[in-house]
N, C-alpha and C positions, 0 to 999 in steps of 0.2 A: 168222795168225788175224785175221777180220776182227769187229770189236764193232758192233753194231747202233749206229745216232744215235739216241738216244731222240725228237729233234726229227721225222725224218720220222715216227716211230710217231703223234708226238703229231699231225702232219698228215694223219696217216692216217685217223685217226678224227674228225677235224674235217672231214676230204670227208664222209666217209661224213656224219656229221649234216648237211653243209649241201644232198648229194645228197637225203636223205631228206627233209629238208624242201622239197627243190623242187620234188622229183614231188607233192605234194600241190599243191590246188589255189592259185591266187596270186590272195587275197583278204586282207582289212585282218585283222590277226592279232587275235583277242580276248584279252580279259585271261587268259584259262584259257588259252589257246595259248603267249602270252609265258611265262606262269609253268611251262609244262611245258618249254619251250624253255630255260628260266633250270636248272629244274630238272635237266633231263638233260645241258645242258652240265657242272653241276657234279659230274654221277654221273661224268661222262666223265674229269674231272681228278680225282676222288676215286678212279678204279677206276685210271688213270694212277702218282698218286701211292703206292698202295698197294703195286702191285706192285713200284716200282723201289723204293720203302722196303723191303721185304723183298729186296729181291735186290742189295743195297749192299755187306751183306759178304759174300756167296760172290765177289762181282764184283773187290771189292779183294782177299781173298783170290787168285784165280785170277793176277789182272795182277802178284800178286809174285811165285805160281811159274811165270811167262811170262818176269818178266827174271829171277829165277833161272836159267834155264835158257838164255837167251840168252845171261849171264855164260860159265855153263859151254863153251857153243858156240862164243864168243867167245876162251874160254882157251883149248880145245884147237883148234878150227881157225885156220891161218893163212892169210894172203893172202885175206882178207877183201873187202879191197878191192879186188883185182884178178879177184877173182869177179865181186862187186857190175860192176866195167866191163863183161868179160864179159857177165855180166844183160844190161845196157841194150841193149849195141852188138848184141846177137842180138834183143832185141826192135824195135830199127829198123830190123834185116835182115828180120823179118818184117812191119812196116808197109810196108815199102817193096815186098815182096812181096805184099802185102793191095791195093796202090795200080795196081800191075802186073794183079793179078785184076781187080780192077774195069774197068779199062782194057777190059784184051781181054774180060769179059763182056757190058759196056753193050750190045753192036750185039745181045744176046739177047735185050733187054727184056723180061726176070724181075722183078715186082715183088719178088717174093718173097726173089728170089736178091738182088736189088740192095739190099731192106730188111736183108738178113743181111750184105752186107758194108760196109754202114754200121756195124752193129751191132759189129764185130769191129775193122772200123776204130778208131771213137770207143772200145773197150774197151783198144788198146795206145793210144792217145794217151791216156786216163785214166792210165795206170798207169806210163805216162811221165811224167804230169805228179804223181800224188802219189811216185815218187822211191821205193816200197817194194818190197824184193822178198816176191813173191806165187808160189810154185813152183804152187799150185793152179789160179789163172786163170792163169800161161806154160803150164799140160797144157791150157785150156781150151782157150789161141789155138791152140796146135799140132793140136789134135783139128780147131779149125774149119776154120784152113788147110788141113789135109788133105781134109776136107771138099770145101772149095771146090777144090783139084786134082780131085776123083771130078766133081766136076758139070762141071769144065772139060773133060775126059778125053768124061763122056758126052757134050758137046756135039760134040765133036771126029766121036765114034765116029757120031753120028746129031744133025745140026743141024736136024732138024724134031721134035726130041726135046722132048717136054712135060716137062720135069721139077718146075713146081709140082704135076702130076698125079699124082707116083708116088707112091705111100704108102710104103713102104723109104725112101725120100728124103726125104721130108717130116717122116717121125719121126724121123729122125736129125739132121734141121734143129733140131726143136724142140728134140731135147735139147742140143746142141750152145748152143743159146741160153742156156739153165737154165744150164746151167756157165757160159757167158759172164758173164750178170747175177746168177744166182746171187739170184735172186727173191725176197723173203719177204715175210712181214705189216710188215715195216716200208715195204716201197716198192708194196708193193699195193694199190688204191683199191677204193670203193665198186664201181667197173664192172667188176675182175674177181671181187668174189664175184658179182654176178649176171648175170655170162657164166657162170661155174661150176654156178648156180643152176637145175636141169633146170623142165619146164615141171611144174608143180602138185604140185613139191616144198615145204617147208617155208621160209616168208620170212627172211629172211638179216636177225637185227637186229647193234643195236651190240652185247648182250651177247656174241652167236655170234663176233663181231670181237673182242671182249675175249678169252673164253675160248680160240679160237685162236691168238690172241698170246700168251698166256700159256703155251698147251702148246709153240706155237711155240721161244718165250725159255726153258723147260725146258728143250726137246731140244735147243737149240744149245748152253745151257753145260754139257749134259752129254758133246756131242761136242766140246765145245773141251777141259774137264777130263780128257775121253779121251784126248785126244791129246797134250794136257803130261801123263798117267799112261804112254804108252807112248813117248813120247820120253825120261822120268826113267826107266824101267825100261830103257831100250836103251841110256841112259847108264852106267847102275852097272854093266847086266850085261856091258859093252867096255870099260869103264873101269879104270884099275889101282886099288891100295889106295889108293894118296897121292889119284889123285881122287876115289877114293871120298868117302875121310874128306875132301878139299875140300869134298865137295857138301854134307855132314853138317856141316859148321861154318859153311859159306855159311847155313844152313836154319835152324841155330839160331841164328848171329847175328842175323837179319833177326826170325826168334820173339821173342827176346830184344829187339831194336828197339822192336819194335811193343808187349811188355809195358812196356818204361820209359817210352814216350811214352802209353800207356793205352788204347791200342788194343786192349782186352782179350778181344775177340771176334775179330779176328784172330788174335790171339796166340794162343790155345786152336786153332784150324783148324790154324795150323801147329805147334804142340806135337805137336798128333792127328796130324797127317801125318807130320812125324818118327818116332814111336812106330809108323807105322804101314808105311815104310817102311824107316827103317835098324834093322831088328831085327839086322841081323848085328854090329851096332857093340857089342853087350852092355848093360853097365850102363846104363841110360837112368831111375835113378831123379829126377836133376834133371829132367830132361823131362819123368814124369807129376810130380810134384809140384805144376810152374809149369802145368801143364796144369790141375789141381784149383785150383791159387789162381787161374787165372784163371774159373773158373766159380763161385767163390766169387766174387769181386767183381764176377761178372755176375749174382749173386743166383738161380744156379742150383745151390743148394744140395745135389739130391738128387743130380745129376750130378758136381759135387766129390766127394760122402761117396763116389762109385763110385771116382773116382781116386785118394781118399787110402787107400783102403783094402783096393784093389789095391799100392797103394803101400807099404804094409805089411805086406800079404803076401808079396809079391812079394821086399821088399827088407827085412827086420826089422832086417837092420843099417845099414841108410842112415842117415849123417846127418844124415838129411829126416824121419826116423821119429819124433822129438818134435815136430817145425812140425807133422807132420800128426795126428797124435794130439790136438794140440790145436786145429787145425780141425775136426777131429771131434766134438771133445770141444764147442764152439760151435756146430755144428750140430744134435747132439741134442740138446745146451742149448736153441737157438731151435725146435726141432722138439717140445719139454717130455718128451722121453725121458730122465728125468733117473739112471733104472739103467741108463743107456747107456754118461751120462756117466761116473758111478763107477769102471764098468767099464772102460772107455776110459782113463780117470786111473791104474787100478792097473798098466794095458801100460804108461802112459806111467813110470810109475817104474821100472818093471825095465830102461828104456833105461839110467837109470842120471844120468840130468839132473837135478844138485841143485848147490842153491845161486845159482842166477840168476836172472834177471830172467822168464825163460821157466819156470819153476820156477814161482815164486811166483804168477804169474796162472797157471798151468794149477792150481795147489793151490786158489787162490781159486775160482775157475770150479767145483774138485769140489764143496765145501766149501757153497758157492750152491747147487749144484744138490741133495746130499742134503740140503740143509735146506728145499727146497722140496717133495724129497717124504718129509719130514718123519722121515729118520733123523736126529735128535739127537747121539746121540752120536758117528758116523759125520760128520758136520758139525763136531762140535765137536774128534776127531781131526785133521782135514784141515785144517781151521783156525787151528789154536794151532800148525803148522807153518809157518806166515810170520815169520819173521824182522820184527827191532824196523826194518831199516835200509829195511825193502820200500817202496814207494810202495802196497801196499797191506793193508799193518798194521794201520794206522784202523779201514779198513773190513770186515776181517776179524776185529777184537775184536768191533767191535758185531753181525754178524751171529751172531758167540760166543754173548753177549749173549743174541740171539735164540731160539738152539738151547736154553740153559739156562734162559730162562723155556716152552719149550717141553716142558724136562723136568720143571719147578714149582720149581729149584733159584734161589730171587727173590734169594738173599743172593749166591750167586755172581756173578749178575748185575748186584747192583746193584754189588760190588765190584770189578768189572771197570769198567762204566763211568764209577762214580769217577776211576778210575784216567785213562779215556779223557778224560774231561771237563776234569782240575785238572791234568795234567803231560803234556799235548800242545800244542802250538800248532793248533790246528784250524781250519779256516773257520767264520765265524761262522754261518752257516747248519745247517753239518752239528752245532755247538757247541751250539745253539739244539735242535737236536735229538734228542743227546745227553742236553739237561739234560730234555730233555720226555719221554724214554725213563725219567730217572731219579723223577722224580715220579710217574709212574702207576706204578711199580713199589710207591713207598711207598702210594699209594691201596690199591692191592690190597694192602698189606700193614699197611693199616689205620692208617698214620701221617696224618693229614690234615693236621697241621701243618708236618710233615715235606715231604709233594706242596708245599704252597702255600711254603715257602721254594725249594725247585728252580724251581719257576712264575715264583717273583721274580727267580730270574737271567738269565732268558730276556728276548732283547731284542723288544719291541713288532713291531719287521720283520722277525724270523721267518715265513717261507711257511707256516706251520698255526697261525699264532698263534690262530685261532679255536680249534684242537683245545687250547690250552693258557684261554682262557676259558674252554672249558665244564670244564676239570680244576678251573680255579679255583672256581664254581659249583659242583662237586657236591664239593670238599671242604669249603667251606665249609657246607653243607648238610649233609652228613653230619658236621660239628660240632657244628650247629644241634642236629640231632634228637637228637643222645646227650644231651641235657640233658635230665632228668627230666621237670620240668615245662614244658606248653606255654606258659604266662605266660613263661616265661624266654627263649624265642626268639626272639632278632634274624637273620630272612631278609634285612635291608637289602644284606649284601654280595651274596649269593644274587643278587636279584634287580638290584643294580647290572651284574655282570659277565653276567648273559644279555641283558637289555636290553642292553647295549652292543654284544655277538655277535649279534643279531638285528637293530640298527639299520643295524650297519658292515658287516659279511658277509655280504651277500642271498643271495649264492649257493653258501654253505657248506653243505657236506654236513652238518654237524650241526645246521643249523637246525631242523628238525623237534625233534630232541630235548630244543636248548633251549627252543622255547615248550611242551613238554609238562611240563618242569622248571619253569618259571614258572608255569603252569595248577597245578598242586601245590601251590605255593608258595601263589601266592595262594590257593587253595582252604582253605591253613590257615589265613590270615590273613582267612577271612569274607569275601573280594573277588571275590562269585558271580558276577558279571556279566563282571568281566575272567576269572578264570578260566575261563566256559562259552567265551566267545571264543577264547581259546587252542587247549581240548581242541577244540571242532567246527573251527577251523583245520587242528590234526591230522590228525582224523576226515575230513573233506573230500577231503583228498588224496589218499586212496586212489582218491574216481572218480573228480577229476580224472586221475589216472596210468591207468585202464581207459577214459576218453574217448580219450588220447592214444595208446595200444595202438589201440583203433580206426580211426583218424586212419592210424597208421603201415602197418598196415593197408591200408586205401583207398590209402594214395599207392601201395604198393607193387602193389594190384590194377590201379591208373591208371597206373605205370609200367611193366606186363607189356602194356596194349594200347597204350600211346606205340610200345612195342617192337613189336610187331606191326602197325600202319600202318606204321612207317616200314619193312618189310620189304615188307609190299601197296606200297608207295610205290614201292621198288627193283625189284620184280618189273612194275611197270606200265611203267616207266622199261626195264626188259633187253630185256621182250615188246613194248613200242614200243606201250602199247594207252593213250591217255592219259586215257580214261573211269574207267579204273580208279585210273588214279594217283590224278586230281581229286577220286575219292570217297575216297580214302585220306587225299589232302593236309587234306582238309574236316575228315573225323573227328580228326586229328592235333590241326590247329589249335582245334575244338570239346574235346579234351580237355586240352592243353595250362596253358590258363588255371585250370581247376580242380585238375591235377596241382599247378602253381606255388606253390596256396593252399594246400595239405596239406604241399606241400614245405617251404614257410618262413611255417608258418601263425604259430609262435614268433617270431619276427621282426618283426611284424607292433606298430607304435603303437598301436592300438584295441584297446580290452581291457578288461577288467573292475575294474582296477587302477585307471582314471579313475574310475568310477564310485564307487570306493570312495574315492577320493581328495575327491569330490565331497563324499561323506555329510562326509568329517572336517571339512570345510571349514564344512561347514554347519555341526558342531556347534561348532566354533570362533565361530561367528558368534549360536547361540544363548546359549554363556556370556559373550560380549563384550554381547550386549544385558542380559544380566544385571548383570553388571558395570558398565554403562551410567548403568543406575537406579538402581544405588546412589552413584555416582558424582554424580547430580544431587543424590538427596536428603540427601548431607553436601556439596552447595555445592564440589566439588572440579573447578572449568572446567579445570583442566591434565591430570588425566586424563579428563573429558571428552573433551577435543580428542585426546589419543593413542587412542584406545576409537575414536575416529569413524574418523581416519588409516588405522586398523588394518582398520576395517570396510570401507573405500572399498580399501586393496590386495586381501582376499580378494574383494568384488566382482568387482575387475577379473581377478582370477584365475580366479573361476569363471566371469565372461564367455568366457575363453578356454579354460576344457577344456570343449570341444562336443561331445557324446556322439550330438548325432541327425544329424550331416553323416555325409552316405553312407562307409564305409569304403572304404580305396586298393584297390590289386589284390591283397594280402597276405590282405585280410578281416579278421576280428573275433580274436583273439590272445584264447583259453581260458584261458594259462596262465602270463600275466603275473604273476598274487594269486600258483599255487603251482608253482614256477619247477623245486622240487626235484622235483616228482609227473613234467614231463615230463622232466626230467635221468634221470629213473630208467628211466621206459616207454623213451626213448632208448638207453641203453644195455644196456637189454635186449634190446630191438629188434636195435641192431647187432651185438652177441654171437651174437645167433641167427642174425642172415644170415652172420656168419664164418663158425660150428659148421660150418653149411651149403654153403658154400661149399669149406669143408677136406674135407667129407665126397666132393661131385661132382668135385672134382680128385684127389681118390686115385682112385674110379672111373676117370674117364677117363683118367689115367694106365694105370691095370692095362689098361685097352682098348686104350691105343696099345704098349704092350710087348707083349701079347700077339697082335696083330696084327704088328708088326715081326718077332717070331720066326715066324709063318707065311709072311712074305717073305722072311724069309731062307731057309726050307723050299725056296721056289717059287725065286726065285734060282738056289740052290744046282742044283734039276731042270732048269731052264733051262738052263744051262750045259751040262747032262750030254746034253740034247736037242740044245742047237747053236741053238736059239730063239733068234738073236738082236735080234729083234724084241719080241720076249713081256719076253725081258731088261729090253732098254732099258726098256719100259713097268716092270715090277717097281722097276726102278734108282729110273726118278723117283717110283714111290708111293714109296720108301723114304727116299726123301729126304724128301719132304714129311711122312712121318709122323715123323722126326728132326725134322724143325725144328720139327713141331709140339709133341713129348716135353721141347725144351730152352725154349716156351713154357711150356709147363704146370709143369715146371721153374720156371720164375721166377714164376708165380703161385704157386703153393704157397709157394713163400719167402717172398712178400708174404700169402699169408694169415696166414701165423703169423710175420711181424714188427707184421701189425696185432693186437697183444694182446686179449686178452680182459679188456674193462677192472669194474677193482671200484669200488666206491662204497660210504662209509659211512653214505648217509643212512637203511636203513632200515627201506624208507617201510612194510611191513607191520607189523613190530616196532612200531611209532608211535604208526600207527594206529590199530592197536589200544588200545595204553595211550589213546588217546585216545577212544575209544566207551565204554573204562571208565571214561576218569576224568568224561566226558558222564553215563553212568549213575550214577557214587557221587555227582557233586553233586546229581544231581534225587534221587538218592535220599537222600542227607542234608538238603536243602531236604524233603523228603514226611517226614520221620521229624522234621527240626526244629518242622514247619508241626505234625504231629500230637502235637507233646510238648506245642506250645502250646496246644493244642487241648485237651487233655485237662487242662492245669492252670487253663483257662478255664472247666471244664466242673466241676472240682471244685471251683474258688471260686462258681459258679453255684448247684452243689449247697449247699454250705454256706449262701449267701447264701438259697435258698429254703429251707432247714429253720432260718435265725433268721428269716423271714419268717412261718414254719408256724408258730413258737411264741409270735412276733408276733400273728401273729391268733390262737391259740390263747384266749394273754391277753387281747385285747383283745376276744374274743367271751364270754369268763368274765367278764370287766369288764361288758358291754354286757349279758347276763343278770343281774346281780346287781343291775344298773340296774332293768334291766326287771323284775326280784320286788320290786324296792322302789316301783318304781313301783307295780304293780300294788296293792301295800300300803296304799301312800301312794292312790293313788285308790280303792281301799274306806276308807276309811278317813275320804275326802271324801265320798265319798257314802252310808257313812253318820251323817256332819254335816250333808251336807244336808238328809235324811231328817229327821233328828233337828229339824233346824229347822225343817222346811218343817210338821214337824206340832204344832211350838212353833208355828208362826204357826197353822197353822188351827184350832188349841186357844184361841187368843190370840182370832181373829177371831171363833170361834163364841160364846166368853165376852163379848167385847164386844157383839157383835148380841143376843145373850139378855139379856144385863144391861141392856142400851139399852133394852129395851123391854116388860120385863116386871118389875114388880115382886116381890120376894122377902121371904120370911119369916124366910127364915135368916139368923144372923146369923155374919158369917164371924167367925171368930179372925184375929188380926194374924198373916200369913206366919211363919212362921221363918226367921232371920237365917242364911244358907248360907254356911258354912265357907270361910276363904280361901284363893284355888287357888295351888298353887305353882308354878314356872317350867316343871315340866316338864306339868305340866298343862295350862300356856297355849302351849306346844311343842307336845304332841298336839292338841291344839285346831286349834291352825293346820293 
């Protein structure tokens, strides 16, 4: 059997490219012409490499049952070597015969005839010089030979005989040749597809050369596997017992080889072929077994669960029947069929395996799995079945543990891990975790002081030490508040241990819920402004995490048309059409760049986090100036000069975060400030393209089994018609759709080893509390601001009704003025009256008496009564 060179294949198609490029015109190539030339060389080694990567292990496969079978041939025939002489010395009787043709042909001058026995000539000198015997090219030369006796014969009978003329003679020429070289896509060039190529048929590109070779290198190794299948069947079926069973230990030793050295893709081909040939040898439960572990540890899971559990049925007494039980028992585990597992655990105990090491992890395994889907007590039966001595005793108490806070039994639990914690020697990690299991136990069970003594045994390097801050925080907080009164609450601890889980652990899942703990806190402590920070922090994140859904999004719409140029891209490159590539190549590289920015937009130095970095800075440098001035005005030059020192590094520091230099190729990074908003859109993003992905590989599985049984249908017809043409085509779909089944196979394995992952942050949960507790402070500031209001309002009140009776008084005062007055001014005027007519009495007496004499004689006045104080009071 002869194996193709892969080297002339790969020269094969390097003529072809440099044929096609030459019949094009021979002008200075453009940049689009190198780059399509770069580009299709490298389709040419990718479509190269592809193929012989797939075809490595049928290929190693086949060359072992080739010297298998050699051996065989080797053992039972003898005089080997005096055959092999034989061989040769008959093929130098017929060169030497081929040499004698020529001779007496020449004076015929046949090009024809003379080019054929060059041809047969140089094919025994070939075949002498590689030294192999080849029985199918020795039938070739004797066919040609014979050949050349009929044209010697005709010459004989009629020497003016045209024999490049006869068509009977010419066809038997060619064929004769085809056997000689024995032709294919490996040694054929560019110039026989377009001799082959009729006139205004369809252009012959490189893909039509690929595809060819491809079906080519099918149908040769399925007539080379034909032919080691009927030379193994023509062996056993002449062969006695003892070689039989030779051939049968030869097959599995070599099996067996190739699993110890990990050859495990091998291994499994010859497993299957043993199983599939020595059915007469009986019991072959060790052959499926190694057959199932080796498609196990090719992470083709669904194909094992077929073997283990043929294996099972098949053999319920093997004892292989617990290894495989417990393969099973692991694959529905990873596949999350966990009533599989149960199930699966209860055969494996009526085998009757207790007490070992295989015991105890197949109990563990059940144990895990009904407590994932959340049988309890069934968990907790399977579980308390491991022995003290197991290696996995530990970790079977705690998941105990699990099952019984699952059922609400917290005492149990917490007396079991007691138990685990104080009188085991544990890793300090898994110890640390243990004591953090025993602390939130008491939380929930209302001991606060109780959690925060477990909290203190836990060492600092603990891997969820953050989850053991925030236990600390919200016990000490739920200590706080049980105290009556609010005057009596010390939040100091409180807020020491969130501050510290917010400073040191950026990227802990619980951050969100410590600054909504702290936003509280403060908020009871009257610190409106740090608390609104907090909750709108919270609050925030929620669109930050609906921007990054968007985002995930777009990349995922820009990586469905990446995927599509680059397919225009390989379709322009197969059709040989380069206009089409060049527009494909364009759009690829125009989309490329913006794909990159969405891809690792997180990643990305520029961010919004400078920005705020900025503001702090600034206000560091507002209370340093304050501090500054007080500094001068008590005369203290020594903290001066540190104030300035200190002023001159943030300078230099916000000289260096520059927010307006263009950003790199990453772009502007959203989600620097809130780190957990995209950890969350992240992972939910990628859960959903798993879901999905697990969803299209069941489909296309059920498509290729249900298609493989209508080949086997068709097959089966085939056969019964005598088709064997139609056959062979069935044979190779069948292949190909196997190979594709034990692909899909190993993807499905890798879907559901990449888990479906959780996260404690949250972020709805959060946010929420944080729009509320946004809302209670405005609303306690609006209900503070009107309580003030209104005791403003009623000291207002008051103050203008002692003002109303203020004036009140003070206008009763001002009228009893004004009646007195008015008294008092009647009272002057009439005094004045009184006087003004005492004068004119006074003056009319004097003017009369001045001037006229009188006869009267007056009497002396009367002497008028003296007036008393109060009399010379109304007076006035």
């Amino acid at each position: 059997m002869i194996r193709k060179n892969p080297i002339l294949v790969f020269s094969a198609l390097l003529i072809f490219l440099s044929l096609s490029f030459a019949q094009e015109q021979k002008t200075v190539p453009s940049q689009q012409e190198l780059l399509y030339r770069s580009a299709l060389q490298h389709y040419v080694d990718k479509l190269i490499a592809k193929l012989s990567a797939s075809s490595i292990g049928q290929e190693r496969f086949l060359v072992q049952q080739i010297r298998m079978l050699n051996e065989e041939i080797r053992a039972r025939v003898t005089g080997v070597e005096t055959f092999r002489k034989n061989y040769f010395e008959l093929l130098q009787q017929r060169l030497a015969e081929v040499r004698a043709l020529k001779r007496r042909l020449k004076p015929y001058n046949s090009s024809r005839l003379n080019e054929f026995l060059e041809r047969v000539e140089n094919t025994i000198n070939e075949t002498l010089r590689m030294g192999k015997v080849d029985f199918q090219r020795q039938r070739a030369i004797e066919d040609a030979i014979q050949l050349l006796y009929v044209a010697e014969e005709m010459i004989k009978m009629d020497p003016n005989a045209q024999i490049d003329k006869d068509t009977e003679f010419t066809q038997d020429l060619k064929k004769t040749e085809q056997k000689l070289t024995k032709q294919s896509l490996a040694t054929l060039g560019y110039e026989d597809y377009q001799a082959s190529a009729v006139s205004g048929a369809k252009r012959i590109t490189i893909y039509d050369l690929y595809k060819e070779w491809e079906l080519t290198e099918r149908v040769n190794y399925q007539l080379r596997w034909t032919d080691v299948l009927i030379i193994k069947k023509r062996l056993l079926k002449d062969g006695s017992a003892t070689e039989r069973e030779r051939m049968f230990k030869r097959e599995l030793r070599h099996a067996a080889e190739a699993f110890n050295f990990g050859f495990y893709d091998l291994a499994e081909r010859s497993f299957g072929e043993i199983l599939n040939t020595y059915t007469f040898i009986g019991k072959l439960d060790d052959v499926r077994f190694y057959k199932g572990l080796c498609n196990f540890l090719l992470d083709r899971y669904p194909a094992a669960r077929t073997d283990f559990e043929l294996l099972v049925r098949d053999y319920p007494q093997s004892p292989f029947a617990p290894q495989a039980y417990k393969y099973l028992m692991r694959i529905e585990n990873e596949f999350e069929n966990y009533d599989k597992v149960v199930a699966y655990y209860q055969k494996f105990v009526q085998t009757g395996v207790q007490g070992s090491a295989l015991y105890d992890e197949v109990t563990f395994v059940a144990g895990a799995a009904a407590l994932k889907a959340k049988k309890y007590d069934l968990a907790i039966g399977f579980l308390n079945r491991i022995g003290r001595s197991s290696p996995f005793y530990s970790q079977a108490l705690y998941l105990v543990t699990e099952a019984y806070i699952g059922v609400g039994n917290y005492i149990e639990a917490e007396r079991i891990l007691k138990e685990l914690a104080f009188n085991h020697h544990l890793e300090p990690d898994f110890r640390d975790k243990v004591l953090l299991k025993l602390g939130l136990i008491q939380y929930e069970l209302g001991n606060y002081r109780s959690a925060i003594d477990y909290f203190n045994l836990i060492s600092p390097s603990f891997s969820q030490y953050d989850r053991v801050l925030l236990g600390y925080a919200w016990a000490h907080f739920k200590i706080e508040m049980e105290k009556p009164y609010a005057g009596d609450r010390d939040f100091s601890a409180v807020r020491e241990y969130l501050e510290f889980l917010i400073d040191t652990f950026y990227g802990s899942d619980y951050l969100l819920e410590a600054r909504t703990l702290l936003a509280y806190v403060q908020q009871q402590q009257n610190e409106v402004n740090a608390a609104l920070r907090n909750y709108r922090y919270v609050f925030e994140a929620r669109d930050v995490k609906e921007l990054s859904d968007e985002i995930n999004e777009e990349t995922r719409v820009l990586g469905e048309y990446l995927d599509l140029a680059k397919k225009i891209e390989e379709k322009g490159l197969a059709e040989e059409k380069p206009e089409i590539f060049t527009r494909a190549y364009k759009l690829r590289t125009r989309l490329y760049k913006p794909y990159l920015r969405f891809r690792y937009l997180d990643l990305s130095s520029h961010g919004f986090a400078v920005q705020n970095e900025m503001d702090r800075l600034k206000e560091q440098l507002e209370e340093l100036q304050r501090l500054k001035k007080i500094a001068k005005e008590r005369q203290r030059k020594d903290l001066y000069k540190k104030i300035e020192n200190m002023e001159l590094r943030i300078y230099q520091a916000l000289n260096n975060l520059r927010i307006d230099r263009s950003p790199e190729i990453l772009g502007i990074n959203y989600f620097d400030v809130h780190p957990l908003a995209r950890k969350e859109s992240v992972i939910e993003y990628r859960n959903k393209e798993i879901l999905k992905m697990r969803q299209e590989i069941r489909q296309q599985r059920q498509e290729i089994i249900k298609r493989l049984s209508q080949l086997d249908i068709q097959i089966n017809q085939a056969r019964k018609e005598k088709n064997y043409k139609k056959l062979v085509a069935l044979e190779l779909s069948k292949e190909r759709f196997q190979d594709l089944l034990n692909k899909i196979d190993f993807l499905e394995t890798q879907s559901y080893k990449s888990d479906i992952m959780k996260s404690a942050i949250n972020l709805n949960k959060w946010s929420d509390f944080g729009a509320f507790g946004l809302t209670n402070v405005k609303f306690n500031i609006k209900t503070m601001t009107s309580s003030q209001i209104e005791e403003m309002q009623r000291k207002i009140e008051a103050i203008n009704k002692f003002l109303e009776l203020r004036r009140q008084n003070i206008e009763h005062k001002i009228k009893q003025i004004n009646n007195a007055i008015v008294v008092m001014t009647r009272k002057v005027r009439r005094q004045e009256r009184l006087r003004k007519r005492e004068e004119l009495m006074r003056q009319f007496e004097e003017s009369y008496f001045d001037t006229h004499d009188t006869e009267i004689i007056y009497e002396p006045e009367p002497q008028k009564p003296e007036q008393t104080g109060e009399t010379k009071t109304n007076q006035q």
